[in-house]
KOLVEXBA-59848 format. One record per residue (C-alpha): residue in one letter; x, y, z. Coordinates in steps of 0.25 Angstrom, whole numbers, padded with zeros to 4 digits, always signed. Layout:
BEGIN
aXYZ...
//
This chain:
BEGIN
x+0235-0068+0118x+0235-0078+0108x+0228-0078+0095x+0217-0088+0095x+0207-0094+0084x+0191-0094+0089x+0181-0101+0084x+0166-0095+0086x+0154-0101+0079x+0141-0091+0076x+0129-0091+0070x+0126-0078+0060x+0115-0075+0051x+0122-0072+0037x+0110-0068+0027x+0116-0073+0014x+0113-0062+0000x+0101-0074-0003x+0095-0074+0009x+0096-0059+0008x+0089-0056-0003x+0080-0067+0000x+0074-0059+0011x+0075-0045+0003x+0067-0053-0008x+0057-0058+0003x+0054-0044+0009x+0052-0038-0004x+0039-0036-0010x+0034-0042-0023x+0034-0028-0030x+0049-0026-0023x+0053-0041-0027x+0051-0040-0041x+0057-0025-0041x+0069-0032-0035x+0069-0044-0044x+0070-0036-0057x+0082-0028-0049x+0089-0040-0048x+0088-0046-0061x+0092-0034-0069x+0105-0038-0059x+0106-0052-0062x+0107-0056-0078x+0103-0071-0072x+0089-0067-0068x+0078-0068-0076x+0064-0059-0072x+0052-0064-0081x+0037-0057-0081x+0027-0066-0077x+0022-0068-0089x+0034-0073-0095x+0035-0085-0086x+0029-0097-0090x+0026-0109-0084x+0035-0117-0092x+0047-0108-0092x+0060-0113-0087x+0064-0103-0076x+0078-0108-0075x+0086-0115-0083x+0096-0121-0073x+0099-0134-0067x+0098-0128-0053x+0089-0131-0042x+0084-0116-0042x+0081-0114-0055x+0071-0127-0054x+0065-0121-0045x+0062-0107-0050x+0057-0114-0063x+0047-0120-0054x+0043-0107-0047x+0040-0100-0061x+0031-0110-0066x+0022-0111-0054x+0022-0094-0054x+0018-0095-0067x+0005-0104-0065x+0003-0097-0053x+0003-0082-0061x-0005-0087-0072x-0016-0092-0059x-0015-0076-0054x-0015-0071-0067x-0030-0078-0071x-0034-0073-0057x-0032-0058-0059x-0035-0059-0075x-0047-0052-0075x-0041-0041-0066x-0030-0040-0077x-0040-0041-0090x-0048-0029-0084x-0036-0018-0084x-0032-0023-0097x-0043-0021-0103x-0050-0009-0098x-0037-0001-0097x-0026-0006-0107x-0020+0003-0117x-0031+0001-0130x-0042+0007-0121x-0034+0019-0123x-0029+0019-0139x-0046+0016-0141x-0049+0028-0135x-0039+0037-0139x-0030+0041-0151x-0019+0042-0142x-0009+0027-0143x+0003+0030-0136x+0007+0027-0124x-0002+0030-0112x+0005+0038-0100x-0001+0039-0088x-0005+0053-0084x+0005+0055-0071x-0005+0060-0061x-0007+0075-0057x-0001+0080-0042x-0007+0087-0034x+0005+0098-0034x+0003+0098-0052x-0011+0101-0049x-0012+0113-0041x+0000+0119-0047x-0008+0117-0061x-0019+0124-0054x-0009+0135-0050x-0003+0136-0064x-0017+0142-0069x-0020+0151-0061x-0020+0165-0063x-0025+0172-0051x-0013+0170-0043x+0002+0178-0045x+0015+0170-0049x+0019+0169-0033x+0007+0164-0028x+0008+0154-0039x+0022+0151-0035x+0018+0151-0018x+0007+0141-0021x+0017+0131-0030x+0025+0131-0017x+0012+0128-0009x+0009+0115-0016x+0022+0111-0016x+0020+0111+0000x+0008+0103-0001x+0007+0087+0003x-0001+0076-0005x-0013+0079+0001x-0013+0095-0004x-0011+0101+0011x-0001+0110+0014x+0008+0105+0026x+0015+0117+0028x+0010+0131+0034x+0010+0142+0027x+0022+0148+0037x+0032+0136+0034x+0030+0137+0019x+0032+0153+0021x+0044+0149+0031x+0049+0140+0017x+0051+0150+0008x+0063+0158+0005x+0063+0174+0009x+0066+0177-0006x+0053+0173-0011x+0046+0184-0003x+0033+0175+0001x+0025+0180+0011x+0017+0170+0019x+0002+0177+0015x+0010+0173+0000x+0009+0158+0004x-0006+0161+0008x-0010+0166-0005x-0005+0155-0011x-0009+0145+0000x-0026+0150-0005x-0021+0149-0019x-0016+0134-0016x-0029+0130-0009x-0039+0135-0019x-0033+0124-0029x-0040+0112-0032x-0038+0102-0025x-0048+0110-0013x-0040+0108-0001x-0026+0109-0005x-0016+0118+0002x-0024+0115+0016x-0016+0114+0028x-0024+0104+0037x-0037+0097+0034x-0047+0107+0038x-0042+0118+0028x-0042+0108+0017x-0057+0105+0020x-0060+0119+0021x-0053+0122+0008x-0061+0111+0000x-0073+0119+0007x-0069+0132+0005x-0068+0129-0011x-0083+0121-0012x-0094+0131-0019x-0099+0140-0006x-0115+0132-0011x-0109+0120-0007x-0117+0113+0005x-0113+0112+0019x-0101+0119+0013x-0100+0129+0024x-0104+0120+0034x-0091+0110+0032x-0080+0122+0031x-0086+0126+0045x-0084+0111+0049x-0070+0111+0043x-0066+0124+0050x-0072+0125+0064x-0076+0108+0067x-0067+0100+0059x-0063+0092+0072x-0078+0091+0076x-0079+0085+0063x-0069+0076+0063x-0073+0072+0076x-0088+0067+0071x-0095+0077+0080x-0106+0079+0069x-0114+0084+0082x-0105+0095+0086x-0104+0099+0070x-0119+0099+0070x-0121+0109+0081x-0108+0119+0077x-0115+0120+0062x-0129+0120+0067x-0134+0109+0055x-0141+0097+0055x-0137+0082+0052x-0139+0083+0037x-0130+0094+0036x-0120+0087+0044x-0121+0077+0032x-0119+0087+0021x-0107+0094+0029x-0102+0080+0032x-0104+0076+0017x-0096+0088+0011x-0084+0089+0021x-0082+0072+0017x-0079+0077+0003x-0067+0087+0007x-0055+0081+0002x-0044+0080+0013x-0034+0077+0005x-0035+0086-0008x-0021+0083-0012x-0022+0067-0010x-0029+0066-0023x-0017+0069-0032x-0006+0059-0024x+0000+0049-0033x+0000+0036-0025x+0010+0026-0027x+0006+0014-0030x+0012+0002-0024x+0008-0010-0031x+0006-0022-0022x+0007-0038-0030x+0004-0049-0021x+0013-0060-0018x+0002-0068-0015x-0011-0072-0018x-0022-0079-0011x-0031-0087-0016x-0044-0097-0013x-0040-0113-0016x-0049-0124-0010x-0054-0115+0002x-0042-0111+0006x-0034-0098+0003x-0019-0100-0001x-0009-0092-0006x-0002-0092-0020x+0008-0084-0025x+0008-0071-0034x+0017-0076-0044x+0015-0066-0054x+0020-0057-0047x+0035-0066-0043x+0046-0062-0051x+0049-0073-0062x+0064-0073-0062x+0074-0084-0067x+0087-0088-0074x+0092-0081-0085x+0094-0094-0094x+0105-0087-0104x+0114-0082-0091x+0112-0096-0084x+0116-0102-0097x+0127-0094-0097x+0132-0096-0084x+0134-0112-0088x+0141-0108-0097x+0153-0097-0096x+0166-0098-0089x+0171-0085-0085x+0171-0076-0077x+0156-0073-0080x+0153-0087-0073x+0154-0081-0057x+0145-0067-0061x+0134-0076-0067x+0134-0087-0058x+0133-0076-0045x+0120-0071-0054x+0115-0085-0057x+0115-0087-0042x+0110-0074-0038x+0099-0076-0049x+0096-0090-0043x+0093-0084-0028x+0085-0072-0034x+0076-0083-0040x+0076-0092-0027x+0074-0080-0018x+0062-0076-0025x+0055-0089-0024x+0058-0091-0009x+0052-0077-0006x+0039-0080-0015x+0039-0093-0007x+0041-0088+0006x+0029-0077+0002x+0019-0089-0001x+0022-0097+0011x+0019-0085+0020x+0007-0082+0013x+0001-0096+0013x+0003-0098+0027x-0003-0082+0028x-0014-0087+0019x-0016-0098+0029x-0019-0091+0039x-0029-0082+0035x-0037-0090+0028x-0049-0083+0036x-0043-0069+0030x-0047-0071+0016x-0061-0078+0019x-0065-0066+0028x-0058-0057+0026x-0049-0046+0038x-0057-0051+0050x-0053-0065+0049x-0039-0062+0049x-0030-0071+0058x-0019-0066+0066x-0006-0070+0062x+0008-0065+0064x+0021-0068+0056x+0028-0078+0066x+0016-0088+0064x+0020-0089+0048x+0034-0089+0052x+0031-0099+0059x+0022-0108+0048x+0033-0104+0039x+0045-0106+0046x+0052-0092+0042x+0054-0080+0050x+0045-0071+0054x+0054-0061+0047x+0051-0069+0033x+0038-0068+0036x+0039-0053+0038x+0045-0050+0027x+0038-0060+0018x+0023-0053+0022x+0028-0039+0020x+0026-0033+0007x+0019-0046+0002x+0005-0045-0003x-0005-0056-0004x-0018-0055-0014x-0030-0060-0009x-0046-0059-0012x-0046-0050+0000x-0036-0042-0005x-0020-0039-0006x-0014-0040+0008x+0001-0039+0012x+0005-0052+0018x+0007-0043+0031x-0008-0041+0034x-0012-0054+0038x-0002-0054+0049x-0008-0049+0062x-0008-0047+0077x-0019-0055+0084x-0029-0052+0096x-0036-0061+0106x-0048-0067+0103x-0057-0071+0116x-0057-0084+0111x-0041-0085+0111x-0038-0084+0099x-0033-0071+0090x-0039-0061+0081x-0030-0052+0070x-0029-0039+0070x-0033-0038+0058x-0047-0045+0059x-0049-0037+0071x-0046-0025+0062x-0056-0028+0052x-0065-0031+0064x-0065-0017+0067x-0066-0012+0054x-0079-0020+0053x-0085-0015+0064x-0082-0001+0060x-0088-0001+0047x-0100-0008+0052x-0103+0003+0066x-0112+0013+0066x-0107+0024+0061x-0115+0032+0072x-0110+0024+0083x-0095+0020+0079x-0089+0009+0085x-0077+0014+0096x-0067+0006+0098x-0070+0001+0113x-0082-0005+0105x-0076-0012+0095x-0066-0018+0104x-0078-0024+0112x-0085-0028+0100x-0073-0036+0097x-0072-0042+0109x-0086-0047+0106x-0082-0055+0096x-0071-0060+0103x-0058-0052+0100x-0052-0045+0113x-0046-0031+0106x-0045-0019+0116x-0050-0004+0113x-0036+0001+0108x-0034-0010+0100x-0047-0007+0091x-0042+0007+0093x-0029+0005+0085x-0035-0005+0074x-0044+0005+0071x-0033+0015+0068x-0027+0005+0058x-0040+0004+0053x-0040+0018+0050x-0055+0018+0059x-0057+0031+0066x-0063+0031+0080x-0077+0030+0082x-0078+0046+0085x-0073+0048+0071x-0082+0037+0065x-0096+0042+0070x-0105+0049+0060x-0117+0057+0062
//
């Protein structure tokens, strides 16, 4: 065969290292955005981060004669009338931790004026091994056994493992028998906190009861409870309970009283949480009856042009010229990308904000259905955009701070045709609940024809699973004596 030359003609989707970063800029959240930006300006000598507070409204962001540089000189100025406007607004907030906690509250009070640490916070595992440390009614190996029990324990101070698997653990060598690990296991659980070293719930409870003063009230009568009807109980069968201890309804109470102080969770008190710090991208405020969306400019990252580098760059001619002119470039589409993502935030927002005007006058159960397609659509991006755009995005509100994400929702039918949000029908439920008899709960069957009532068809399962996400247990488990 002959050697030939073919011509074929295709359509591909090349994603160009702009547009790529583009969209990782975009699906960042404004904590990961600025983490990102100071990443790529310690990179690029071309870049310029400033603080908020060092922007002024009159400051020439770009000395260039390019088109993008006009613009991004335009941009700072409105963020800075726009951060001063959210500054005022929060002022009072901001003048009250300054001035109850700042640093001379401390020098006035003390003869101490170095610097203040902060005392690092106690664990649960330095505590009871503190407690372990000082005593002297326990031989060198038990002390030892009961270090390796709290090593075994979780966050909440229970021990997950039986006694046998520890026992199956340890080396031969040790010579530790297993009635060793159940010294130490009594040891372990008579440390304060009460509770800890339990294996399931009821011997945490029983150990918090075990350790009250044997005067203590209905003491007695709760460890019997724990031990022999803690399903009765769980169940709400004060009836049953009633008749098993032979006491009356006041003595119900005072049982009932005492177990709602145990702790279930001994341990939880010593977690260290981390905190995850949310700033909003947007906020919504009131103007002439309407609510709109602004942006959070205090918290965008200010970069520009490094004037000295620019300058620079206009002027050398060697070998320098491509590196800088690659970094100018670079610099130029950081800066661009950056606007266009705080754009495309705002647009979403106010056409979100638009929406839900009923949300922020009244609140969860005048929330409108909406899905992403429908802003796509208004907005003429993909519903992709959109996605990503409302994921990690936090909008402040008078209601509260609310990830872009929550005021999307599906929708059920209304007898009238129309649609009702999950959400409202949520807060629907949640409402009824809190306002039921707590003698007569509502069941689910119940609130699902109450509903109906007022127009909204939702079937039996339907309240049963919105009620799980609730966190709403079933009417058995909400009826009190």
């Amino acid at each position: 065969m002959k050697p030939t030359l073919q011509l074929k003609l295709s359509h591909q989707l090349k994603l160009t290292p702009q547009l790529q970063q583009s969209i990782r800029l975009l699906q960042l959240s404004t904590v990961e955005l600025n983490e990102e930006i100071e990443r790529i300006v310690q990179e690029n000598p071309l870049l310029e981060l400033h603080d908020s507070s060092s922007v002024s409204a009159n400051d020439d962001t770009l000395n260039s004669s390019s088109e993008d540089n006009n613009e991004s000189e335009s941009l700072q100025t409105s963020d800075s009338e726009n951060s001063s406007e959210f500054e005022e607004e929060y002022a009072d907030d901001r003048e009250f931790h300054q001035d109850d906690y700042s640093g001379n509250y401390t020098a006035e009070n003390t003869d101490y004026d170095g610097p203040q640490i902060a005392a690092k916070p106690i664990t649960l595992r330095e505590h009871l091994l503190s407690q372990v440390a000082c005593s002297q009614q326990i031989t060198e190996l038990t002390r030892k056994i009961v270090g390796l029990l709290i090593d075994s324990l979780d966050d909440d101070g229970y021990l997950t493992q039986s006694l046998d698997e520890l026992h199956a653990f340890l080396p031969t060598e040790l010579d530790i028998s297993r009635d060793d690990l159940v010294i130490a296991l009594k040891c372990l659980q008579k440390l304060d906190p009460s509770g800890v070293g339990a294996q399931d719930l009821q011997e945490c409870l029983a150990l918090q009861l075990q350790s009250m003063p044997e005067k203590t009230l209905y003491r007695n009568e709760a460890y019997t409870i724990i031990s022999d009807y803690l399903h009765i109980w769980a169940s709400h069968d004060y009836g049953q309970i009633k008749k098993s201890l032979g006491c009356d309804d006041k003595a119900l109470q005072g049982i009932q009283k005492l177990i709602m102080h145990l702790n279930p969770k001994p341990g939880a008190q010593f977690n260290t949480l981390i905190e995850r710090y949310i700033v909003p991208d947007i906020i919504v405020k009131r103007k002439k009856g309407n609510w709109v969306a602004e942006l959070n400019t205090a918290a965008l990252p200010r970069l520009t042009i490094h004037h000295l580098y620019a300058n620079t760059l206009n002027q050398i001619q060697n070998g320098l010229e491509n590196n800088l002119a690659g970094q100018l470039s670079e610099a130029k589409w950081i800066i661009r990308n950056v606007q266009q993502r705080a754009q495309t935030i705002l647009n979403v927002a106010t056409a979100i904000v638009t929406r839900q005007q009923q949300f922020f006058e009244h609140g969860e159960v005048a929330m409108r259905p909406l899905v992403l397609r429908e802003i796509a659509e208004i907005l003429n991006l993909h519903e992709s955009t959109v996605s990503r755009v409302t994921t990690q995005k936090f909008m402040h509100t008078p209601r509260g701070i609310f990830e872009l994400k929550y005021f999307f929702g599906s929708h059920l039918t209304t007898d009238s045709g129309g649609a009702c949000s999950a959400t409202a029908i949520r807060a629907l439920i949640k409402e009824l609940v809190q306002q039921e008899n707590p003698k007569k709960p509502l069941s689910d069957s119940k609130i699902a024809t109450i509903l109906i009532q007022q127009g909204i068809i939702v079937a039996r399962r339907t309240i049963a699973k919105y009620r799980e996400i609730l966190q709403i247990p079933p009417a058995n488990l909400r009826k009190s004596f």
